[in-house]
C-alpha positions as CSV (number, residue, x, y, z in Angstrom):
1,X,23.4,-24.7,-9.3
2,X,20.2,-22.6,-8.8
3,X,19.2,-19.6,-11.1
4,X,20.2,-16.4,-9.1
5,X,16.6,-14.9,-8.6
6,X,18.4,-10.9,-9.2
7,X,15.0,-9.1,-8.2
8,X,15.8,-10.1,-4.8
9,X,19.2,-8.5,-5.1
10,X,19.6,-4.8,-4.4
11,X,22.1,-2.8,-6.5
12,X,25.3,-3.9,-4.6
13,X,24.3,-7.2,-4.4
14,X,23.9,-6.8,-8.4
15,X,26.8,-5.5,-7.9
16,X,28.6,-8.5,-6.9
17,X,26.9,-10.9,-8.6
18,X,28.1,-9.7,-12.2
19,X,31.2,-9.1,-11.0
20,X,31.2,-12.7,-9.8
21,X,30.4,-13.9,-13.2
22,X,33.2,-12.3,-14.9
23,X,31.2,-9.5,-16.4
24,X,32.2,-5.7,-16.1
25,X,30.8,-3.5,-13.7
26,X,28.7,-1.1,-16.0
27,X,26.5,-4.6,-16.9
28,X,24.9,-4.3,-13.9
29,X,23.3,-0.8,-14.3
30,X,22.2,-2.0,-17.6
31,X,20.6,-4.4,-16.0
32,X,19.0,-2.6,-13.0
33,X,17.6,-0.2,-16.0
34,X,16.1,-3.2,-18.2
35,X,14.5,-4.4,-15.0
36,X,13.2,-1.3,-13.4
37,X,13.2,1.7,-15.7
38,X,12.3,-0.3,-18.6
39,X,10.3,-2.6,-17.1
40,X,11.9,-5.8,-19.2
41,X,9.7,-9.1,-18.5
42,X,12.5,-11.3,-20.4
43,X,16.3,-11.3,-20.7
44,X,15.4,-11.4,-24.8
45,X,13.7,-7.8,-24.7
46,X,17.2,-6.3,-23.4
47,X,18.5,-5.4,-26.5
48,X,21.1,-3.3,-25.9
49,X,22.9,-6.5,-24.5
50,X,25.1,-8.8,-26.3
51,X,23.6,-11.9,-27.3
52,X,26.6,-13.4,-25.0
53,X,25.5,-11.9,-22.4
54,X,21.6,-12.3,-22.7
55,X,22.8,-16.1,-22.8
56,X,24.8,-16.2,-19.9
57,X,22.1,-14.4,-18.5
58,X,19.1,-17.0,-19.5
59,X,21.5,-19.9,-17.9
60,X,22.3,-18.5,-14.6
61,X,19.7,-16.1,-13.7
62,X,16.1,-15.7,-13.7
63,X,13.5,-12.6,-13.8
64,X,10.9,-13.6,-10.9
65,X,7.2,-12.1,-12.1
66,X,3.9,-12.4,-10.9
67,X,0.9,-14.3,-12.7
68,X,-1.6,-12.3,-13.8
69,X,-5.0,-13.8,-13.3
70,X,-8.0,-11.4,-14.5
71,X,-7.7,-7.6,-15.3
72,X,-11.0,-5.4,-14.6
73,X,-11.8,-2.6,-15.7
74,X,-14.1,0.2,-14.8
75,X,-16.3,1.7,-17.6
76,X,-16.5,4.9,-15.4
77,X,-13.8,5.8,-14.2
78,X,-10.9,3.9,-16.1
79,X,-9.5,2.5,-12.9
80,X,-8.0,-1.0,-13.4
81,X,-7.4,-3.8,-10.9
82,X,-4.8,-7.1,-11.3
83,X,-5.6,-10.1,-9.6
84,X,-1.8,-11.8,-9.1
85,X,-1.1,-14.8,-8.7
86,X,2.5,-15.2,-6.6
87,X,4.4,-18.8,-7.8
88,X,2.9,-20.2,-4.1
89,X,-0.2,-19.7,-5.4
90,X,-1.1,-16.8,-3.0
91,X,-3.4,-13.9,-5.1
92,X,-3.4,-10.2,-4.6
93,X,-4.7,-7.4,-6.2
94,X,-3.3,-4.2,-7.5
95,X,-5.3,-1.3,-8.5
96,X,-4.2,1.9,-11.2
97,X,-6.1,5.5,-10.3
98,X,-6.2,7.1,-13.5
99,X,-7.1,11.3,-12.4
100,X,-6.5,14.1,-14.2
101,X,-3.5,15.5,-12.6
102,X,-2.1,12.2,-11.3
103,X,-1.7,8.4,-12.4
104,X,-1.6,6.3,-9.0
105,X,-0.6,2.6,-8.4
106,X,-2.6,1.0,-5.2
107,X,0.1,-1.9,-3.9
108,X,-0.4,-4.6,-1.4
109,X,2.3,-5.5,0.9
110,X,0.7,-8.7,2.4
111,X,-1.4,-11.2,0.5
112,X,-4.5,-11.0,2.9
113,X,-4.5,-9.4,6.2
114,X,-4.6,-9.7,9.8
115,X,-6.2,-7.4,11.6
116,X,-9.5,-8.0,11.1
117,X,-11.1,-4.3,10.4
118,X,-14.7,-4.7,10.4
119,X,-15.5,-2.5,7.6
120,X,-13.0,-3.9,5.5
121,X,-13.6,-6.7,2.5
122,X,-9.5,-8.0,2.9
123,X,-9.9,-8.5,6.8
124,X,-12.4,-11.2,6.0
125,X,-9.9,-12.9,3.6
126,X,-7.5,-13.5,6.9
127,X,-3.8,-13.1,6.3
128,X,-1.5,-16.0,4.2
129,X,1.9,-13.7,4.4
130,X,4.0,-11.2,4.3
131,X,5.5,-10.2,0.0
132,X,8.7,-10.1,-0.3
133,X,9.9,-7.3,-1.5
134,X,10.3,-7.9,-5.2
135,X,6.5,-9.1,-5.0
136,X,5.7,-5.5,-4.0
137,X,8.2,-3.7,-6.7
138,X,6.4,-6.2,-9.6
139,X,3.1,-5.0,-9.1
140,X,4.2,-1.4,-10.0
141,X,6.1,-2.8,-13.0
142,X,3.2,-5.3,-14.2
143,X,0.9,-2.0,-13.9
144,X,3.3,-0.5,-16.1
145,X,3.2,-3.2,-18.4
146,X,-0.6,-3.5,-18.9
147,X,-1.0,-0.3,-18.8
148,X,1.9,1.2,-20.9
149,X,2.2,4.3,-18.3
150,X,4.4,5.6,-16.1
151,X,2.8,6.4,-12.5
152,X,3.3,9.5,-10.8
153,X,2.1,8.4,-7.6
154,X,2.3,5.2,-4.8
155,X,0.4,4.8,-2.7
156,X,1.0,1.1,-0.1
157,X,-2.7,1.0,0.6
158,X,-3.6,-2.5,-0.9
159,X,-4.2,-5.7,0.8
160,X,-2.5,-5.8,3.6
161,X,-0.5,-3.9,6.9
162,X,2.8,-2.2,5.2
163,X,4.2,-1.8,9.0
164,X,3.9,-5.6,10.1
165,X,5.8,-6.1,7.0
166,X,8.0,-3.3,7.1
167,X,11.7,-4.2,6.0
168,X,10.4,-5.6,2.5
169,X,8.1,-2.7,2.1
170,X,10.7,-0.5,2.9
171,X,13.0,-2.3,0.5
172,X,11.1,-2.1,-2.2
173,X,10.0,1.6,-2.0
174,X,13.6,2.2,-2.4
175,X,13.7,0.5,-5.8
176,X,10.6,2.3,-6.5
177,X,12.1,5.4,-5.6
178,X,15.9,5.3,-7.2
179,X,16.0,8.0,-9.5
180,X,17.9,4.9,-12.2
181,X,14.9,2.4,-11.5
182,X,11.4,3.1,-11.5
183,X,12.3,7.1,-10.3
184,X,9.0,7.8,-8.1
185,X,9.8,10.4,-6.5
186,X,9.4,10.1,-2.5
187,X,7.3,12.8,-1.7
188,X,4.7,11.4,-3.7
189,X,5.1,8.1,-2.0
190,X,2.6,7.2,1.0
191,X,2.5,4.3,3.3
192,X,-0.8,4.1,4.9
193,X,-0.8,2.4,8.3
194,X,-3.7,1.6,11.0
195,X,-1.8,2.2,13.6
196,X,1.0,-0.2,14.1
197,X,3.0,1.6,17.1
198,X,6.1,0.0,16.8
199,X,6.2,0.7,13.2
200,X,5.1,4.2,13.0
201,X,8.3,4.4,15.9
202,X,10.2,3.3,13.5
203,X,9.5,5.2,10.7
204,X,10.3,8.2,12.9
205,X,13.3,7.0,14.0
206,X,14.9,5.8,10.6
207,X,13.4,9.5,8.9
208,X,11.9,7.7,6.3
209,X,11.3,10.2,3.6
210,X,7.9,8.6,2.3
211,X,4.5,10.5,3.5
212,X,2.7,8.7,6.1
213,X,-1.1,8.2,6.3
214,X,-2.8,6.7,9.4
215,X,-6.7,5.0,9.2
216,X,-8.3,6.6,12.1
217,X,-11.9,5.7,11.5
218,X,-13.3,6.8,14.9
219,X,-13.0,9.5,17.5
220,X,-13.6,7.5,20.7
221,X,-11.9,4.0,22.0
222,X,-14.8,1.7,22.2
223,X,-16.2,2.6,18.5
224,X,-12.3,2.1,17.2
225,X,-11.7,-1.1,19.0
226,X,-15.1,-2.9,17.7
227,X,-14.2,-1.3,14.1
228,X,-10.5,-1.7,14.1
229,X,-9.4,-4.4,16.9
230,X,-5.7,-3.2,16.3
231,X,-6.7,-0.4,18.4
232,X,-7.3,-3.1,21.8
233,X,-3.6,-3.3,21.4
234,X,-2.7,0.3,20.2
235,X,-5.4,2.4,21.6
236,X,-6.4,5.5,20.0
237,X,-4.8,8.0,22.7
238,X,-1.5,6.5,22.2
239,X,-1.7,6.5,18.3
240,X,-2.6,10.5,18.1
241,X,0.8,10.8,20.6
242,X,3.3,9.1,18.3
243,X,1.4,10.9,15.1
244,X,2.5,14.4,17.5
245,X,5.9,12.9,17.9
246,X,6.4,12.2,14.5
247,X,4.8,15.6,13.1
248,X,6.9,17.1,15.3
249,X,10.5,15.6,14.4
250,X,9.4,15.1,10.7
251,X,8.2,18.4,9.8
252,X,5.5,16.7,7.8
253,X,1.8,17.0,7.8
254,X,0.0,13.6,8.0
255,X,-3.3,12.2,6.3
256,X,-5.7,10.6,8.7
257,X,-8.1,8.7,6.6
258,X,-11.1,8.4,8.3
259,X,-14.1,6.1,6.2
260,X,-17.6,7.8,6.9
261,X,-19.8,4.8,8.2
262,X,-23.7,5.7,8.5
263,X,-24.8,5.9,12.3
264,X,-21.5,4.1,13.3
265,X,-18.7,7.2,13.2
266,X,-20.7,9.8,11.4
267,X,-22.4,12.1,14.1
268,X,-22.0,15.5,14.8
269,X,-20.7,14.2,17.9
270,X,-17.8,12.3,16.3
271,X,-17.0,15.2,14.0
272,X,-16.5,17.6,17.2
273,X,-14.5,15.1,18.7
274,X,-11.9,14.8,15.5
275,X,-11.5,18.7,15.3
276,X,-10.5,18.1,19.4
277,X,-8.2,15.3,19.0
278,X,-6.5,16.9,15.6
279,X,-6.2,20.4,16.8
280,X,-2.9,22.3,16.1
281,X,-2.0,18.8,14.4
282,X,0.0,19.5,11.5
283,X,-2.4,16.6,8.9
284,X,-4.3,16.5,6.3
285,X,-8.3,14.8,6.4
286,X,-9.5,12.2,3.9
287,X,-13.1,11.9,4.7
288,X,-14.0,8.5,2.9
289,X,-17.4,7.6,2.3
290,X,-18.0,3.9,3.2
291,X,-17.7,1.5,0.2
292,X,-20.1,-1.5,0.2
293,X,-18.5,-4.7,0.8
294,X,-18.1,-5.6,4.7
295,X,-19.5,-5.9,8.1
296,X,-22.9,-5.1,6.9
297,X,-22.5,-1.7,7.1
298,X,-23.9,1.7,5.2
299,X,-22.9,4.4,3.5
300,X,-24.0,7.8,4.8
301,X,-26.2,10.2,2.6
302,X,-24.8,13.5,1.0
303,X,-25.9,15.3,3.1
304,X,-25.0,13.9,5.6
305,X,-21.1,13.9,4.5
306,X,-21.7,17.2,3.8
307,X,-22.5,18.1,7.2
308,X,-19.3,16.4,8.5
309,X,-17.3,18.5,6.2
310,X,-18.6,21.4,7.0
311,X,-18.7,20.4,10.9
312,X,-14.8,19.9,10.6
313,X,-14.1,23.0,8.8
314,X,-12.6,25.2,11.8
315,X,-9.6,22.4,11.8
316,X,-7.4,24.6,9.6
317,X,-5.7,21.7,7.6
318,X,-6.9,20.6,4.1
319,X,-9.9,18.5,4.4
320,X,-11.4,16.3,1.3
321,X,-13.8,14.1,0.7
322,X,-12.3,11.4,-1.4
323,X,-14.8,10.3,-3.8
324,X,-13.9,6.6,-4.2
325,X,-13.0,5.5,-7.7
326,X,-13.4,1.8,-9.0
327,X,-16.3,1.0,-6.6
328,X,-18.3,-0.7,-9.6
329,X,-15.2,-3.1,-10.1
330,X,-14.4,-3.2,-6.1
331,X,-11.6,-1.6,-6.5
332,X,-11.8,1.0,-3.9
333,X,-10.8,1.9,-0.7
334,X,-11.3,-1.4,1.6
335,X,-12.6,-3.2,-1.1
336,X,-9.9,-5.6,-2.5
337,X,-10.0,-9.3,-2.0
338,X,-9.1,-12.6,-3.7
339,X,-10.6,-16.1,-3.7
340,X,-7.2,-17.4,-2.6
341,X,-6.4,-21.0,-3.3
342,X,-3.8,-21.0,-0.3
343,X,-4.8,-21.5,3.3
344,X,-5.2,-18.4,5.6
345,X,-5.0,-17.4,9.2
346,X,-8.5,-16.2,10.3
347,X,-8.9,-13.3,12.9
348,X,-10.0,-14.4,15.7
349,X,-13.9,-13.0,15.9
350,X,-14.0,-9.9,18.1
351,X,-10.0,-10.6,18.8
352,X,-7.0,-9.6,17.7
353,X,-4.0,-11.6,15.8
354,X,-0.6,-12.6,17.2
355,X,0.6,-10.6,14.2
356,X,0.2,-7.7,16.4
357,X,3.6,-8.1,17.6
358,X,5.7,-6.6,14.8
């Protein structure tokens, strides 16, 4: 018979499985806490376990991990990205924020990506699939591992939309979050979406407790569509709706991210427009200044960020500028990518993907 693959098992379906081996009940939270809290890579580092049980364990079950490929680290800033390898052969990448007051893991939830942003280094990679949940849990605990710390934070900003691959992310946030597995708490969770109507519906509907964080990148339809074609099929107008809808029934304030692009989305224009279009919006503003690595693009000046700031000011809600960390390993914000070894569905140039229709 095949090995029982338990990451893919939640905790009743642990449940059921030890129970179907003959094993008492209380086995499978020790289990759940070898493979979560404790972060076990091997039924032989469970020590608290008889040496029956690890046995019985070796022969009928297996502990599913990801490959890791190359580990880079940045001199400056001590952030650290993992290039994955999944056992299809499909790479990722995983990136670990060290700050001050905060130690944030940077997951994927799709190895590639769809959608084609222009400004974006993993829209050129094109999209191989969705993770499965367990995929998206391991990265966290392979962190972890390398690492030797705990994060505080989450954030489901990798490769990838979390939304068109939204049961499995949602899955394994709540293996993330379970105060006897990893124990992240969910406020300091965020899924980051571009605008994936259906999903951020969802999301609504179901009161997921995670924060939500939407790329806006633009103030006007034409400059979102050429930079983000998700918004042909979700335009801008209807996006800002559902984000009221959502503010309004969550009670939760929002982060727009919106990536600074010289003489593309950086005008004084454009910042009049956002204070319109987020007025009496209950968000906060990431202003992100560009990161080399797609479409050709520039980063705008200091000053020139510094004007947008200050033009956006009268909004009320917290606005930053999020000073990129990792940019001299490319491990910031719309910078991950991977060689991958696996064929991948390209973006149609100046389209949209059929993937649209999650």
């Amino acid at each position: 018979m095949p090995r029982v693959r338990l990451k893919t098992l939640d905790k009743s379906g642990l449940s059921a499985w030890i129970e179907s081996i003959g094993e008492k009940p209380f086995r499978s939270r020790q289990l759940w806490s070898w493979m979560y809290r404790k972060a076990a890579s091997s039924f032989e580092a469970m020590t608290d376990l008889s040496m029956a049980f690890r046995r019985k364990l070796a022969d009928s079950a297996e502990l599913d991990a990801l490959a890791l490929v190359r580990e880079t680290d940045s001199e400056r800033t001590g952030t650290r990205k993992f290039l994955w390898e999944c056992a299809d052969g499909m790479r990722i990448e995983t990136v670990f924020i060290p700050e001050a007051d905060r130690k944030t893991i940077c997951v994927s939830s799709q190895a590639g990506c769809g959608l084609g942003c222009a400004f974006c280094a993993t829209g050129g990679m094109g999209f191989g699939r969705n993770l499965e949940s367990w995929e998206i849990v391991e990265q966290v605990l392979g962190a972890c591992r390398r690492t030797g710390i705990r994060p505080t934070n989450i954030v489901v900003m990798g490769m990838g939309e979390p939304f068109l691959n939204y049961e499995n992310v949602m899955r394994a946030l709540a293996v993330i979050s379970d105060p006897e597995g990893i124990a992240i708490g969910r406020r300091r969770i965020t899924v980051s979406t571009s605008g994936i109507l259906p999903g951020i519906k969802r999301y609504t509907r179901e009161d997921q407790p995670y924060k939500l964080a939407i790329s806006l990148n633009a103030t006007t339809e034409p400059v979102r569509s050429r930079i983000m074609p998700v918004n042909r099929k979700y335009p801008l107008a209807d996006l800002l709706a559902e984000a009221r809808t959502y503010s309004r029934k969550s009670g939760r304030r929002i982060t727009f991210e919106y990536v600074l692009i010289r003489d593309v989305n950086d005008s004084m224009e454009d910042a009049a427009r956002l204070l319109k279009l987020l007025k009496n919006l209950a968000c906060k503003v990431n202003l992100i200044p560009f990161n080399p690595g797609a479409g050709g693009f520039q980063r705008p000046d200091d000053g020139r960020v510094a004007a947008f700031l200050e033009a956006i000011k009268p909004l009320k809600s917290p606005v930053i500028v999020r000073m990129s960390r990792g940019t001299d390993i490319s491990a910031a914000c719309g910078q991950l990518t991977a060689l991958n070894p696996k064929k991948m569905n390209r973006p149609r140039q100046g389209g949209h993907s059929k993937l649209y229709s999650a």
